[in-house]
C-alpha positions in Angstrom: 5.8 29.5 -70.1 8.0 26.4 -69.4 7.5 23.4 -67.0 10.3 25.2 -64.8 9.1 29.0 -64.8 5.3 27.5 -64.0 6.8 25.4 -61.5 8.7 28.5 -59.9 5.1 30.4 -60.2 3.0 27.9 -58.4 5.7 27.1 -55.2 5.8 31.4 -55.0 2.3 31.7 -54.7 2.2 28.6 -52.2 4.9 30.5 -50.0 2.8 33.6 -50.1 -0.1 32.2 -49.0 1.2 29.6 -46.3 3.3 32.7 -44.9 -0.1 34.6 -44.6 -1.8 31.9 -43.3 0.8 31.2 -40.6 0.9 34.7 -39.7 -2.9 34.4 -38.8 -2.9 31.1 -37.1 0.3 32.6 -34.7 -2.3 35.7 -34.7 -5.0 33.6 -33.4 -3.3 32.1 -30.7 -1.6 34.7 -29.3 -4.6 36.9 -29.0 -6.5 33.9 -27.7 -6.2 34.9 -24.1 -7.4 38.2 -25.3 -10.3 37.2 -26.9 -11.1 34.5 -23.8 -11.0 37.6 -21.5 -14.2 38.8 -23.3 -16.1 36.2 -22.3 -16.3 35.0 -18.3 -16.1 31.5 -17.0 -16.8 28.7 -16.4 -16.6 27.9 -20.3 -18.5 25.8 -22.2 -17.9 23.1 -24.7 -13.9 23.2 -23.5 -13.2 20.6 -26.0 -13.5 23.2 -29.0 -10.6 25.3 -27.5 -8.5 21.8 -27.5 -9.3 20.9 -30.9 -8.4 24.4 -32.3 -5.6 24.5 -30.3 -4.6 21.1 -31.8 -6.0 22.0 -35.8 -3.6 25.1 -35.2 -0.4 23.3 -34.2 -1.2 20.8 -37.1 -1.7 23.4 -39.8 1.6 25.3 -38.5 3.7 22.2 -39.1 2.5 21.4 -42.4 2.5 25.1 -43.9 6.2 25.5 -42.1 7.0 22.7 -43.8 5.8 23.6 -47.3 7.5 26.9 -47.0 11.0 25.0 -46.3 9.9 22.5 -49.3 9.2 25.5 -51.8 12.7 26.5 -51.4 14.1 23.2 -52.5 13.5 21.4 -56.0 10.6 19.8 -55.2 7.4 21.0 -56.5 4.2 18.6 -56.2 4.9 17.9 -52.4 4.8 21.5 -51.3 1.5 21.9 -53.3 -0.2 18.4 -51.3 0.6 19.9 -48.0 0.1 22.9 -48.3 -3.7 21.9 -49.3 -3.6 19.8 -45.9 -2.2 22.8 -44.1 -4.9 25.0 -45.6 -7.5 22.6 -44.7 -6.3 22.5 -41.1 -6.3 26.0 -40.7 -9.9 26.3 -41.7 -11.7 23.6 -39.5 -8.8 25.8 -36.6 -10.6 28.9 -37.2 -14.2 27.4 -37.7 -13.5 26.0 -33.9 -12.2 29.4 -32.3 -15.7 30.9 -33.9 -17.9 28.4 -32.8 -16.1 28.7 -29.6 -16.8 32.3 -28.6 -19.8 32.4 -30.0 -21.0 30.0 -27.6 -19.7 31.2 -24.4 -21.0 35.1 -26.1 -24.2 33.2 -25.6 -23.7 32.2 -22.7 -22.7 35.0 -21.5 -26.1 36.9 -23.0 -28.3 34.4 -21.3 -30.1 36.1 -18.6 -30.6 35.8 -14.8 -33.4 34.3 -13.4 -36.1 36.8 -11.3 -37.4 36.2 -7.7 -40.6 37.5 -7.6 -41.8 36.3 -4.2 -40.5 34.3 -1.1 -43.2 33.6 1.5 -43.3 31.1 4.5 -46.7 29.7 6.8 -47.6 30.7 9.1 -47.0 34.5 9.0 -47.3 34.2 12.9 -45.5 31.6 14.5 -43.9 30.3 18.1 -40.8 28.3 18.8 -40.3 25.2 18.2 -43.4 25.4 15.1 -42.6 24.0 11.8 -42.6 26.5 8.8 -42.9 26.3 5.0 -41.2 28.6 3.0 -41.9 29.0 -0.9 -40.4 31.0 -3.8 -41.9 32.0 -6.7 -39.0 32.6 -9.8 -39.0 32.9 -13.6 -36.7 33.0 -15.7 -36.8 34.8 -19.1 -35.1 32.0 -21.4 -36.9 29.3 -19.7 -34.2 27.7 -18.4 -35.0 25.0 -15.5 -34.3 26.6 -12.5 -32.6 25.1 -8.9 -33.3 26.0 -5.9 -31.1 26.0 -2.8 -32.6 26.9 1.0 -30.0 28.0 3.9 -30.6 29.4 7.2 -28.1 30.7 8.8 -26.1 29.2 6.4 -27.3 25.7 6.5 -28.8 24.4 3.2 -32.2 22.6 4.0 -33.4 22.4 1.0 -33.0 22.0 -3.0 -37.2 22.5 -4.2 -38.9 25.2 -4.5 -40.2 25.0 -0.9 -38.9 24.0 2.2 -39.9 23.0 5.6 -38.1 24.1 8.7 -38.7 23.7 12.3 -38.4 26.6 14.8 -36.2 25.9 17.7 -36.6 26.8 21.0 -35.4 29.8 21.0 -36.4 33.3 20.6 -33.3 34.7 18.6 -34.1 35.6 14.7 -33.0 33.3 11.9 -31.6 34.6 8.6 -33.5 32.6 5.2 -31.8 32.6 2.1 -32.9 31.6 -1.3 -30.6 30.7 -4.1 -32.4 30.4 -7.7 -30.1 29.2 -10.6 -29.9 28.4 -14.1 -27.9 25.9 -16.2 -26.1 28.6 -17.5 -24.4 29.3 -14.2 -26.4 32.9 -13.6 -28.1 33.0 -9.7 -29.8 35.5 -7.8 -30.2 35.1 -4.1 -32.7 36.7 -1.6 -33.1 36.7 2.3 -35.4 37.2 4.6 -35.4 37.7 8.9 -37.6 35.8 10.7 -38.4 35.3 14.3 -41.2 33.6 16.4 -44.0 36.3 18.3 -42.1 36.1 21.3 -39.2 37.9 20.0 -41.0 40.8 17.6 
């Protein structure tokens, strides 16, 4: 085989592959709201979908380069960049997996549990002071926050709260929020309302 015909060879195998390479990277990013659909936000680690997105554009330029340089006499130039473009479209799709495999893990972690909201004392007038407590888990063993309203009026981010009756015998709606760092809550409530108002 001559310099020429093995020249010819290697730039036809370089198209080939650069076309099927650019065919998945276009692939990948139009199905990427797709695949983003599968998994709910908020997302996490954002900056992977940037850098793929950028890896992508970069490995599309070189490769649609390398396919207009296979067409003209040059030989060793198409080869170079077409190793870059090849490169680039690895670390593109090694993003977009570490990507959704992250948020699918997200996505898996699970809600924390309230197993018990109490408040002292059971039995109480106006204008007496309560303490309210929850007791939560969570299966992953997240750390979890806490967040007390009343009527809508956060008192409270511990796992207890104090609240003062007023004077006033009309019932007061207690909620407790319990969260995770992964964004999952549950939320309970309670009535309460002093002896004079049963």
């Amino acid at each position: 085989m001559s310099k020429q015909e093995w020249d010819e060879s290697e730039k036809k195998n370089i198209r080939d592959l650069s076309a099927l390479v650019i065919s998945f990277i276009a692939g990948a990013v139009v199905l990427l709201p797709s695949l983003s659909s599968l998994i709910s936000p908020p997302y996490s680690f954002d900056w992977i979908l940037f850098a793929f997105l950028l890896t992508a554009i970069v490995s599309f330029s070189l490769l649609c380069i390398t396919l207009y340089l296979t067409f003209t006499a040059y030989a060793k130039r198409p080869a170079k960049l077409h190793s870059y473009g090849n490169l680039f479209a690895i670390i593109s799709f090694l993003l977009i997996t570490v990507f959704l495999l992250l948020n699918v893990f997200k996505d898996i972690d699970t809600s924390p549990e309230i197993e018990d909201v109490t408040y002292m004392p059971l039995n109480f007038n106006s204008g007496n002071t309560l303490r309210f407590a929850v007791k939560a888990k969570d299966s992953d063993k997240d750390t979890l926050s806490y967040k007390w309203l009343i009527d809508g009026v956060q008192i409270s981010q511990d796992s207890f709260a104090y609240f003062k009756f007023p004077n006033t015998e009309e019932k007061k709606i207690v909620s407790i929020e319990v969260s995770d760092p992964g964004g999952n809550s549950v939320i309970k409530t309670i009535t309460i309302s002093p002896m004079s108002n049963p």
